[in-house]
N, C-alpha and C positions, 0 to 999 in steps of 0.2 A: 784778188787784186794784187798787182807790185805796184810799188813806190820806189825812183830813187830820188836823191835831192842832189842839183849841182848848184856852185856857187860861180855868178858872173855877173862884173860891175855891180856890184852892191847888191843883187839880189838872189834870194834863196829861191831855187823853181823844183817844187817840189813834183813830180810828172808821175799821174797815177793810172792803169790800164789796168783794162776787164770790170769789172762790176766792181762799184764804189758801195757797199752796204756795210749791217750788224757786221757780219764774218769780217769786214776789213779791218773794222777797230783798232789791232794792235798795231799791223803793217802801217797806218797813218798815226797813230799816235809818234811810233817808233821814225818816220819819216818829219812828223812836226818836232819832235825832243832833236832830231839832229840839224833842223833849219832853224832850231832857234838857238841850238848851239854856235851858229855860226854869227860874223860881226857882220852880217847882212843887213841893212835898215827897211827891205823891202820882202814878204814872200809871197811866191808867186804859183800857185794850185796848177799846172797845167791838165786838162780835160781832154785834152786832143785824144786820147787814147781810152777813153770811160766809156762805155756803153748802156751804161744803167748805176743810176744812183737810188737811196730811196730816203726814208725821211730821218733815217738814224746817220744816213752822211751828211744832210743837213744841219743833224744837231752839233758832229763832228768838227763841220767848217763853225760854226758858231762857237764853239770852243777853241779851238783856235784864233779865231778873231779875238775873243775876250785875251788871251794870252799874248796873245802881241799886242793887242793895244794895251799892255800892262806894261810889254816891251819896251813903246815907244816905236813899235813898226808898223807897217799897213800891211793887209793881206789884198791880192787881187785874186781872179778868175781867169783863167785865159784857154782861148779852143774851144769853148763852151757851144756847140752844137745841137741841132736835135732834140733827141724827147730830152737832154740832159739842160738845154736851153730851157726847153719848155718847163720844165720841173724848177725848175732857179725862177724863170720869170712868174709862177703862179704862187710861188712862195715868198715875191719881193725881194728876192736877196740885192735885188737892183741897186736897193736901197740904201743895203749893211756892205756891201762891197763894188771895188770898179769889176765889171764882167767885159770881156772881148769875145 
């Protein structure tokens, strides 16, 4: 998987492509440590480009989430399509984040 992170109007969009899994771990840690380095108040996961995520990426966004909300930021979801849709909505994340 790549990750880069851009910063525009207040929000950190962190945009990730090819398989979101275990092996991505460091590439998204290393993408989350640079969007919360920034004075962003908002970060923003884009999926437009993910093809397959699996349940270690969920544990991932969920650590993230705890860490901005320690922040003071909100994390959202965004481009979320597909079996990448479907895997978010069987997991509820509906719930723990805004999804588009």
């Amino acid at each position: 998987m790549q990750a880069t992170v851009t910063v525009n109007e207040g929000r950190a969009v962190i945009r990730l492509q090819g398989r979101f899994d275990f092996n991505s771990h460091r590439e998204f840690r290393d993408a989350t440590d640079t969007a919360m380095a920034t004075p962003a108040s908002a970060i923003v996961v884009d999926f437009g480009a993910v093809d397959y995520l699996d349940s270690s990426a969920l544990g991932m966004l969920l650590m993230l989430r705890d860490r901005a909300k320690a922040a003071a930021r909100e994390v959202s979801l965004s481009h979320c399509r597909g079996a990448v849709r479907q895997i978010l909505d069987i997991a509820n994340f509906g719930k723990l984040f805004s999804i588009d």
